[in-house]
N, CA, C and O atoms as CSV, one atom per row, in Angstrom:
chain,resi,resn,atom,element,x,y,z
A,1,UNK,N,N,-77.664,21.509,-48.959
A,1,UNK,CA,C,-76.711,22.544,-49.284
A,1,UNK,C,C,-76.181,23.179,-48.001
A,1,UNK,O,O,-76.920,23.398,-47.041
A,2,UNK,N,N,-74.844,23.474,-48.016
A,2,UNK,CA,C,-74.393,24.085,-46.870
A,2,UNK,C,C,-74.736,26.167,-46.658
A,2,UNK,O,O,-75.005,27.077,-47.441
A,3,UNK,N,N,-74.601,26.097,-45.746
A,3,UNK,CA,C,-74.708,27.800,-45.611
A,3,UNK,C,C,-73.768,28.479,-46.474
A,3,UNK,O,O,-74.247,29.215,-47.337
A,4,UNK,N,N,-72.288,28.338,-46.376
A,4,UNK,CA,C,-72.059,28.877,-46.784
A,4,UNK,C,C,-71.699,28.710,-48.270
A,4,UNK,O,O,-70.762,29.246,-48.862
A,5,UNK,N,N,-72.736,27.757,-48.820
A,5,UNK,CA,C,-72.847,28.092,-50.476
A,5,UNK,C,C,-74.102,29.125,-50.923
A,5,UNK,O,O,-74.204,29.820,-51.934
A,6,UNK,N,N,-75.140,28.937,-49.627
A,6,UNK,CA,C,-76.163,29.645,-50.250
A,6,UNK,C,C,-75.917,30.954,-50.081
A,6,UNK,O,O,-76.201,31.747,-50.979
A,7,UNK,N,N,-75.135,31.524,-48.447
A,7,UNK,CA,C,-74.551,32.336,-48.611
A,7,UNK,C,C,-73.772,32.920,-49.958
A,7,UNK,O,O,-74.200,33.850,-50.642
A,8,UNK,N,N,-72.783,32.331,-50.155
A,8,UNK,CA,C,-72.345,32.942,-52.019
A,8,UNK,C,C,-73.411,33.436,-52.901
A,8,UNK,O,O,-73.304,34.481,-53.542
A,9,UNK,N,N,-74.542,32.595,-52.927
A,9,UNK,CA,C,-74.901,32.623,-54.067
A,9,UNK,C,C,-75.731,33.878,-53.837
A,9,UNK,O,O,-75.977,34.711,-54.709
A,10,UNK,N,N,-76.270,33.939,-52.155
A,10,UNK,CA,C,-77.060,35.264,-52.013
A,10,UNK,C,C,-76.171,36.518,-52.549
A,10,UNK,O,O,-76.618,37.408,-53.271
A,11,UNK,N,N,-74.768,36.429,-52.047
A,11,UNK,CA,C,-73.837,37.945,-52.596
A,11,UNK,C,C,-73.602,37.523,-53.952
A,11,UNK,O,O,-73.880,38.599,-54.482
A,12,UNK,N,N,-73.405,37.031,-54.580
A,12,UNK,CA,C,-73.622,36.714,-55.762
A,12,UNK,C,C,-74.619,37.046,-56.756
A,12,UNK,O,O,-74.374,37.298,-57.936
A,13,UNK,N,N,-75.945,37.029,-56.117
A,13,UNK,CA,C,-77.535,37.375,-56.121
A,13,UNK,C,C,-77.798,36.337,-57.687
A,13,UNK,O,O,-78.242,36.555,-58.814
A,14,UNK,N,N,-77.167,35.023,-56.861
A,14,UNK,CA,C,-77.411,34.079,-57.681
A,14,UNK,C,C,-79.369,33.487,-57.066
A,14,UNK,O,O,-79.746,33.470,-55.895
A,15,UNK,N,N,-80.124,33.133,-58.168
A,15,UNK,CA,C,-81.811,32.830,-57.657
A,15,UNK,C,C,-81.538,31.659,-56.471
A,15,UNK,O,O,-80.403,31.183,-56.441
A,16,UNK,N,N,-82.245,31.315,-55.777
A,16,UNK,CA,C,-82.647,30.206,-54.595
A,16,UNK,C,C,-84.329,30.263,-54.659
A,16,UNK,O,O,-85.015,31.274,-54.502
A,17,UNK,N,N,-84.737,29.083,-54.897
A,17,UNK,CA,C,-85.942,29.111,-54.160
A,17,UNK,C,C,-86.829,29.359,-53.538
A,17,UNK,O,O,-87.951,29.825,-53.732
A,18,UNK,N,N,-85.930,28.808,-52.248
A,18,UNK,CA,C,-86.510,29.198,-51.055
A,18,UNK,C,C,-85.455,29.987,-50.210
A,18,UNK,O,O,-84.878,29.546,-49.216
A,19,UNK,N,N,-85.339,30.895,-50.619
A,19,UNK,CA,C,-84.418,31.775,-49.739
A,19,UNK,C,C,-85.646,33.162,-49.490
A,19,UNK,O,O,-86.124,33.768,-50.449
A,20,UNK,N,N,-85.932,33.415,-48.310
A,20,UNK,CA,C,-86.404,34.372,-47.686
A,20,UNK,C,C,-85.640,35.492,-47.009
A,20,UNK,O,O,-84.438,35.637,-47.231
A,21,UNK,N,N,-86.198,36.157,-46.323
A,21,UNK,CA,C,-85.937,37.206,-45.276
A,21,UNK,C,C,-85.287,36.414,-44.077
A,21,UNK,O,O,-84.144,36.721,-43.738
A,22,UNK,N,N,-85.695,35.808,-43.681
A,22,UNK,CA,C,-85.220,34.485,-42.790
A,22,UNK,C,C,-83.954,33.925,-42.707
A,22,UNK,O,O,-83.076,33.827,-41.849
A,23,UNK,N,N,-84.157,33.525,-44.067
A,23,UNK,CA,C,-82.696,32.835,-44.740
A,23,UNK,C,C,-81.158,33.571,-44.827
A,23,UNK,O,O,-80.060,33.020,-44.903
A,24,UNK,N,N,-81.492,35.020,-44.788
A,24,UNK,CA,C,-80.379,36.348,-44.939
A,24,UNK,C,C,-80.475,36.523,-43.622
A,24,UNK,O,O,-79.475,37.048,-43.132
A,25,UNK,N,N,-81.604,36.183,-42.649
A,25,UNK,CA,C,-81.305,36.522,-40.885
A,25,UNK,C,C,-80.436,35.749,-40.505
A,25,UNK,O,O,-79.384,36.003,-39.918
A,26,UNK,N,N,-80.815,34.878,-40.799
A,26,UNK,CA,C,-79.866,33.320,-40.548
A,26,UNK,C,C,-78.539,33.278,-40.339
A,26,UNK,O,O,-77.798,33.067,-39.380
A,27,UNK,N,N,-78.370,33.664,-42.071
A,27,UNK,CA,C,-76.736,33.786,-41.809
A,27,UNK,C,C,-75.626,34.813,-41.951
A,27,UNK,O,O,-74.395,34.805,-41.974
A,28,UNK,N,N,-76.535,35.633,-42.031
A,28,UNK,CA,C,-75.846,37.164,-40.707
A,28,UNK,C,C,-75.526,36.588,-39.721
A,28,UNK,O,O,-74.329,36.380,-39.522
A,29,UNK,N,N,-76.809,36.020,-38.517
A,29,UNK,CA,C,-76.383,35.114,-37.471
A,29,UNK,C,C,-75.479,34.574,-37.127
A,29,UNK,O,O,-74.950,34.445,-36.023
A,30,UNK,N,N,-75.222,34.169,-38.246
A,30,UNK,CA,C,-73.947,32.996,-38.139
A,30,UNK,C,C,-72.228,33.693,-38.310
A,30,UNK,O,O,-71.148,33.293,-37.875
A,31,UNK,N,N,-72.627,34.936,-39.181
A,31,UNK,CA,C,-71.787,35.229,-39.598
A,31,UNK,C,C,-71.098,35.841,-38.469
A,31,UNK,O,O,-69.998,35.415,-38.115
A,32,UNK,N,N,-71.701,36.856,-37.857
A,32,UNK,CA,C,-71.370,37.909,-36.431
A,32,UNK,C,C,-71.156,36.358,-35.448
A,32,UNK,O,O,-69.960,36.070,-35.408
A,33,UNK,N,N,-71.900,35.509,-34.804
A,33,UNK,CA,C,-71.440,34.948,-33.847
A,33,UNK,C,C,-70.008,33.757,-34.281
A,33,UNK,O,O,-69.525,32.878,-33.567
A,34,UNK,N,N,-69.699,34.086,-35.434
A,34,UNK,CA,C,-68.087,33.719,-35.697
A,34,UNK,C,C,-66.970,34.531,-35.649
A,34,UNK,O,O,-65.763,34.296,-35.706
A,35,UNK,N,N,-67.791,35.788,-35.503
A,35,UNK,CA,C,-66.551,36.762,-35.867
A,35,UNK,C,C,-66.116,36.795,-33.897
A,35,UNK,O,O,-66.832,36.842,-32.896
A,36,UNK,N,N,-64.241,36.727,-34.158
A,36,UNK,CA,C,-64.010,37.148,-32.592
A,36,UNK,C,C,-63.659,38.525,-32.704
A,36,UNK,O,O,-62.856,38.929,-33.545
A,37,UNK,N,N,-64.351,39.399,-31.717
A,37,UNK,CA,C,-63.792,40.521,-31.100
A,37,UNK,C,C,-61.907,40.539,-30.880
A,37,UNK,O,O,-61.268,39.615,-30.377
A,38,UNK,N,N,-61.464,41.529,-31.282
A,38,UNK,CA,C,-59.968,41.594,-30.525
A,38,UNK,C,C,-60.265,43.016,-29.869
A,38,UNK,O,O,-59.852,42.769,-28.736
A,39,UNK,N,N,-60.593,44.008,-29.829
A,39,UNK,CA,C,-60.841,44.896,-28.885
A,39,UNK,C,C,-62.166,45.058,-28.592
A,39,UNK,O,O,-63.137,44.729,-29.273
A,40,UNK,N,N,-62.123,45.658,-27.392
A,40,UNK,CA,C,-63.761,46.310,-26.962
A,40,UNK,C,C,-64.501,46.929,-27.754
A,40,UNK,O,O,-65.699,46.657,-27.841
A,41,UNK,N,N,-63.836,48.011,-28.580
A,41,UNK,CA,C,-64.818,48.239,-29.184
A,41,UNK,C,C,-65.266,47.818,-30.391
A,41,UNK,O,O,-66.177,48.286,-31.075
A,42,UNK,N,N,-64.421,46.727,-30.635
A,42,UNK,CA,C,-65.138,45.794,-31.890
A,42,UNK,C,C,-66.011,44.617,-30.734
A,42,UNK,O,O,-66.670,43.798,-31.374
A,43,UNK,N,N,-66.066,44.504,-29.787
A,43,UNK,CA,C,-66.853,43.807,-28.911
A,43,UNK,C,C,-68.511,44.691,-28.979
A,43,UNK,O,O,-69.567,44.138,-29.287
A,44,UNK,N,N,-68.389,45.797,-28.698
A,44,UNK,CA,C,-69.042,46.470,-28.787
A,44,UNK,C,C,-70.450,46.541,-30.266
A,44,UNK,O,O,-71.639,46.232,-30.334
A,45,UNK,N,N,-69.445,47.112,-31.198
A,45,UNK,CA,C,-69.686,46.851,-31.850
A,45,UNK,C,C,-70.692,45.253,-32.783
A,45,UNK,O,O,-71.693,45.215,-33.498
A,46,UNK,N,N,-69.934,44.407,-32.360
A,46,UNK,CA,C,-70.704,43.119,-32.314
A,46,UNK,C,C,-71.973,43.085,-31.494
A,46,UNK,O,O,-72.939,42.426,-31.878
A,47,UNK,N,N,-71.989,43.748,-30.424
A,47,UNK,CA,C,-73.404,43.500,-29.134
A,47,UNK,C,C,-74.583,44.314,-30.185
A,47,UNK,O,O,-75.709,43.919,-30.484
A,48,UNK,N,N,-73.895,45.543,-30.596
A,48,UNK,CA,C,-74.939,46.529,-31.480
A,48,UNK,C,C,-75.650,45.295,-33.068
A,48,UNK,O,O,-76.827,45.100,-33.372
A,49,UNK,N,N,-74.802,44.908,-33.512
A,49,UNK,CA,C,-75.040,44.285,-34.474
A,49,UNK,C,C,-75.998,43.238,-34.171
A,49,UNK,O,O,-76.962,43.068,-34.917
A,50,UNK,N,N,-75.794,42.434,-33.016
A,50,UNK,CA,C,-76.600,41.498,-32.663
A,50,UNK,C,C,-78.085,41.932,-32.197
A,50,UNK,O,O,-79.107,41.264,-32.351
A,51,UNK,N,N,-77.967,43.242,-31.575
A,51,UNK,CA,C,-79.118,43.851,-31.225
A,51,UNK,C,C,-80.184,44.281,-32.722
A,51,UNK,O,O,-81.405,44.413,-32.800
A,52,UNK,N,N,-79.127,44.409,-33.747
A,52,UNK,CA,C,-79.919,45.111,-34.962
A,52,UNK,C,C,-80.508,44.020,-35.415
A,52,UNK,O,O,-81.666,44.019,-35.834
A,53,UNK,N,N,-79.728,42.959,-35.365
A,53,UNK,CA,C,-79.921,41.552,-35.935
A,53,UNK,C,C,-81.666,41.516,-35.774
A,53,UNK,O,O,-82.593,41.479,-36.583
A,54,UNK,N,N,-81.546,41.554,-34.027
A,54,UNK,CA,C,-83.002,40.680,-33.484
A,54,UNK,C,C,-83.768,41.873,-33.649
A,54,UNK,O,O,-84.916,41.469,-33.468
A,55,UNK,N,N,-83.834,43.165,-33.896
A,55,UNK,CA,C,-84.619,43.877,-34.492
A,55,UNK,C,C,-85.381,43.674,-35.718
A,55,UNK,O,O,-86.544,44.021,-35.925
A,56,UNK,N,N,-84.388,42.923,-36.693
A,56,UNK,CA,C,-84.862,43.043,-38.322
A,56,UNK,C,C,-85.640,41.764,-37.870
A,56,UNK,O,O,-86.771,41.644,-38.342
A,57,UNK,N,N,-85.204,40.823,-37.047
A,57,UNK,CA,C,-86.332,39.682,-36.995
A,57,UNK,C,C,-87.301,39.695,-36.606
A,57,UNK,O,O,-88.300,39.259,-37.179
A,58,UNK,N,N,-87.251,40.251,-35.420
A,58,UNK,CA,C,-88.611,40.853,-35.019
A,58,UNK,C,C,-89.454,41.380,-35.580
A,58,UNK,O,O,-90.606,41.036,-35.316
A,59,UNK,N,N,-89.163,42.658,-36.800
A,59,UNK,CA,C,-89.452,43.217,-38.105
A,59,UNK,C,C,-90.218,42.090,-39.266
A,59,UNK,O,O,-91.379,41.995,-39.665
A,60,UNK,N,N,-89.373,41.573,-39.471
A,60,UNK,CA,C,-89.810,40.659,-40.176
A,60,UNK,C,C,-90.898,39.648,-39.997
A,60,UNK,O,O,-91.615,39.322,-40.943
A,61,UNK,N,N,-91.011,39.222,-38.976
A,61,UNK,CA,C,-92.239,38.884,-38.304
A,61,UNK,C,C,-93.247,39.374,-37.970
A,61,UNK,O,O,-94.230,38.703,-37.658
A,62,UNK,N,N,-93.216,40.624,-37.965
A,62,UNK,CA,C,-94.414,41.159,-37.966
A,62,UNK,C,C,-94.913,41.465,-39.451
A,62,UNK,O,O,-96.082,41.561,-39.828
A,63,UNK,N,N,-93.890,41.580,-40.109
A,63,UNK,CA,C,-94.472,42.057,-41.043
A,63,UNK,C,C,-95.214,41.160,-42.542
A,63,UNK,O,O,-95.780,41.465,-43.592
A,64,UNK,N,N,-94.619,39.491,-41.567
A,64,UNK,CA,C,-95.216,38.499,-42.254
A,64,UNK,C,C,-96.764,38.154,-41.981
A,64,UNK,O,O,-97.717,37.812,-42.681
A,65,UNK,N,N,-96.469,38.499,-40.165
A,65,UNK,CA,C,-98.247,38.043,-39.692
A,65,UNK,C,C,-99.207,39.292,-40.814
A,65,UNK,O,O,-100.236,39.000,-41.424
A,66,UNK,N,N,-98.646,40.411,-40.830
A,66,UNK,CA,C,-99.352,41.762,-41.705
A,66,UNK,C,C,-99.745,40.884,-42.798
A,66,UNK,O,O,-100.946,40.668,-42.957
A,67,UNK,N,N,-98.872,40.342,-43.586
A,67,UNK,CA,C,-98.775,40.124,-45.052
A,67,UNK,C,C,-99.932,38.782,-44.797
A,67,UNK,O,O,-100.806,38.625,-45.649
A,68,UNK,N,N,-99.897,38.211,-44.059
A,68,UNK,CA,C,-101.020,36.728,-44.193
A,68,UNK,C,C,-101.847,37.760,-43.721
A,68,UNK,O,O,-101.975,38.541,-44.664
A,69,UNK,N,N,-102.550,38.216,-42.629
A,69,UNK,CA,C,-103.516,39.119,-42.594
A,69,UNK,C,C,-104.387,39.542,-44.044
A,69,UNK,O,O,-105.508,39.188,-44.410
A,70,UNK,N,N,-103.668,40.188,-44.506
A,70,UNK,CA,C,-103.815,41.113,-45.794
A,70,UNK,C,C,-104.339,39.961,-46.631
A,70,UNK,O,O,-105.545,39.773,-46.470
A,71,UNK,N,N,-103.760,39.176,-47.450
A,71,UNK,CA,C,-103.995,38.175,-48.059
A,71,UNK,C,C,-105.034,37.075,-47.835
A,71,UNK,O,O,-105.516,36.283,-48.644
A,72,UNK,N,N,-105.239,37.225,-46.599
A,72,UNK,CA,C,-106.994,36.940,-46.292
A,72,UNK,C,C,-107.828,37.387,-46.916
A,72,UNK,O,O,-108.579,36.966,-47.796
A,73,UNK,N,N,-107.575,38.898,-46.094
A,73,UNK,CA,C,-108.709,39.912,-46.404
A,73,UNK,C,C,-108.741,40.106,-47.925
A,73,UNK,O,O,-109.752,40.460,-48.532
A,74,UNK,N,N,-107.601,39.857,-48.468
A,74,UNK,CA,C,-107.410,39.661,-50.097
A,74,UNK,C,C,-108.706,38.832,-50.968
A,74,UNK,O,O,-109.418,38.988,-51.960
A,75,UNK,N,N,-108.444,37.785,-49.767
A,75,UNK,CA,C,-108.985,36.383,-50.688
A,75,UNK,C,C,-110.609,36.452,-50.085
A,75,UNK,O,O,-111.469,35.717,-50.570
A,76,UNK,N,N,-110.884,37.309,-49.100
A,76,UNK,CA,C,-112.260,37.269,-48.706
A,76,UNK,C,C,-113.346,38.273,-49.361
A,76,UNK,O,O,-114.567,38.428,-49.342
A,77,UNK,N,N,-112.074,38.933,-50.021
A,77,UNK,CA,C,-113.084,40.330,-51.111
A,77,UNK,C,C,-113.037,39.792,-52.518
A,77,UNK,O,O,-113.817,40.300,-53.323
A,78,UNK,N,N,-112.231,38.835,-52.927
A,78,UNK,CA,C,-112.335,38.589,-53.909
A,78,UNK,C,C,-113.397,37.290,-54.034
A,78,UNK,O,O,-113.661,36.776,-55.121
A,79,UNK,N,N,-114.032,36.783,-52.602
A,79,UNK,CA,C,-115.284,35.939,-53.096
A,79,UNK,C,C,-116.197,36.196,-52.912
A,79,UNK,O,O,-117.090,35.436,-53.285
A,80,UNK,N,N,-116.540,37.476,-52.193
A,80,UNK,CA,C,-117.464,38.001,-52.085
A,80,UNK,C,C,-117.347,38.813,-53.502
A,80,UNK,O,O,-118.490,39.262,-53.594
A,81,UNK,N,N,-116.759,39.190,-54.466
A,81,UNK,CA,C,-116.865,39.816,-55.359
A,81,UNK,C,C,-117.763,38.774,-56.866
A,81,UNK,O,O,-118.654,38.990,-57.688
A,82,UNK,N,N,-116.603,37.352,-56.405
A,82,UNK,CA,C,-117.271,36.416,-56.966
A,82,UNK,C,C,-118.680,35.902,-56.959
A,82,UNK,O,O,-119.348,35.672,-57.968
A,83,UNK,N,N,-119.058,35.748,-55.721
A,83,UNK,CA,C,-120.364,35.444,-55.144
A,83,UNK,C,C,-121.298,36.781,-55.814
A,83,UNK,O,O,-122.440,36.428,-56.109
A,84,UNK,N,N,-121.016,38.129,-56.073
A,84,UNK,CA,C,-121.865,39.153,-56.291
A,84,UNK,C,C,-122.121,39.461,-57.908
A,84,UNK,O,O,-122.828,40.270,-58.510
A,85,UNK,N,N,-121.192,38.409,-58.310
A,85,UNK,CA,C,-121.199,38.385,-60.005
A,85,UNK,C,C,-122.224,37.947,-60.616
A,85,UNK,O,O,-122.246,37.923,-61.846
């Protein structure tokens, strides 16, 4: 499938699969490094966006290592709970 169908279907908020947090970083990505600036301060503007961009990814990554973390510790209380049955 191309981007910009899954794109649609995300504004659309048609279901996908496998569409993540990732998948909406993606093609933001794509979207801002197509767009051309005609003045500075839509230049500008674009540098900020790109900066927010690699923020939410950064974000997002951490907050995946959190989420496997957690889901350990999930799965390590629930056999010790098992084991105590």
């Amino acid at each position: 499938m191309s981007l910009n169908k899954d794109w649609n279907r995300f504004l659309l908020d048609e279901s996908l699969d496998d569409r993540n947090i990732f998948t909406y970083l993606q093609g933001l990505q794509e979207i801002i490094s197509n767009i051309k600036p005609k003045s500075i301060t839509e230049e500008r503007r674009l540098a900020l966006a790109r900066q927010h961009l690699k923020e939410a990814r950064r974000s997002a990554r951490r907050m995946q290592n959190e989420l496997q973390v957690l889901e350990e510790r999930l799965n390590i209380l629930e056999e010790s709970l098992n084991e105590g049955s």
